[in-house]
DONU-449396 format. One record per residue (C-alpha): x, z negated, y. Coordinates in steps of 0.05 Angstrom, whole numbers, plus 32768, in hexadecimal, padded with zeros to 4 digits. Last residue first. Layout:
N
<<X,Z,Y>>
...
This chain:
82
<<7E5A,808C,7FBC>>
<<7E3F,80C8,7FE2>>
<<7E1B,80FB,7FC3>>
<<7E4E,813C,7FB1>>
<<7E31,817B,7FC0>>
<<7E83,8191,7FD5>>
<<7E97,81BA,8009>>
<<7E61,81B4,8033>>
<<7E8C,819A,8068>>
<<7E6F,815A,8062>>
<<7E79,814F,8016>>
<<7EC7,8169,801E>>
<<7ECB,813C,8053>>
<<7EB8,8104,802D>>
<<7EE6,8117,7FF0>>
<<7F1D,8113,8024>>
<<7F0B,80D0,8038>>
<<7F0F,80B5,7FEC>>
<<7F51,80E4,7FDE>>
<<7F6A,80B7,8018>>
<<7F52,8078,8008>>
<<7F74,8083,7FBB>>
<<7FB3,8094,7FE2>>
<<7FBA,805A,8003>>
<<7FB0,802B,7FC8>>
<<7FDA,8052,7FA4>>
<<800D,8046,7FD0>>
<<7FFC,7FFC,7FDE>>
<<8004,7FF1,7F8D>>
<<804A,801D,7F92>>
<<8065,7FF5,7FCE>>
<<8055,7FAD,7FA8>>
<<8074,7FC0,7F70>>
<<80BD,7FDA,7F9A>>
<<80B8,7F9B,7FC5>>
<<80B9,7F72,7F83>>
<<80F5,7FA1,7F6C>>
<<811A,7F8E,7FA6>>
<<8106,7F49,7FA9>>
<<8126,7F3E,7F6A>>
<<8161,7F67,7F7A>>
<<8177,7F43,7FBF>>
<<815E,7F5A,8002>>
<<818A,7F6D,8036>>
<<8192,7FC5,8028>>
<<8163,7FCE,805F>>
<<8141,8004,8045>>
<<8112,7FD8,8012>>
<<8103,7FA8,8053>>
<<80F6,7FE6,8074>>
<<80C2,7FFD,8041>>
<<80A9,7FC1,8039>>
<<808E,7FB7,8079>>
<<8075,8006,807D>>
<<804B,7FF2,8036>>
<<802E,7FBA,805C>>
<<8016,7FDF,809E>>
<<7FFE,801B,806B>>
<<7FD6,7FE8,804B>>
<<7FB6,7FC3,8085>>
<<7FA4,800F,809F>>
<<7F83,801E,8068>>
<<7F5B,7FE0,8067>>
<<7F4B,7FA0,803D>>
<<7F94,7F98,8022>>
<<7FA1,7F9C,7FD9>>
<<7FA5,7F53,7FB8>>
<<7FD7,7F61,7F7B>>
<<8014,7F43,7FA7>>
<<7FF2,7F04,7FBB>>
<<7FDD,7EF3,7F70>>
<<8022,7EF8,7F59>>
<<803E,7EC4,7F8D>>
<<8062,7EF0,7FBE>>
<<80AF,7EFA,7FCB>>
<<80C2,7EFD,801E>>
<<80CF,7F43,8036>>
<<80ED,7F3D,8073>>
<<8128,7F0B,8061>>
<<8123,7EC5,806F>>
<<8162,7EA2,8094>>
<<818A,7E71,806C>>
């Protein structure tokens, strides 16, 4: 039987976040067309599904992150840098 694109993880793969933005973003575009594909079965569905919302907020926490740097070197913000 041919493997689909998403393949299930063992629970401590899928809570390891990626090292980099970009790593992240790579993943989370995987799933996403795995998810959209309409091939995978329910289980792996809804592990896809998990696995999309941690790299989410992942994402979106390095974003606000970089944003908050601009903001400090804009002037925008006397924030010190963390």
């Amino acid at each position: 039987m041919a493997k689909s694109p998403v393949s299930p993880a063992s629970p401590s793969a899928v809570s390891a976040l990626p090292a980099t933005y970009e790593a992240a973003l790579q993943e989370l575009e995987g799933l996403v067309s795995g998810l959209e594909s309409g091939q995978l079965p329910l289980d792996q569905l809804l592990s896809g599904y998990q696995r999309g919302a941690q790299l989410l907020a992942f994402c979106k926490g390095k974003l606000e992150a970089v944003e908050t740097q601009i903001n400090v070197l804009e002037g925008t913000e006397l924030k010190p840098w963390a």
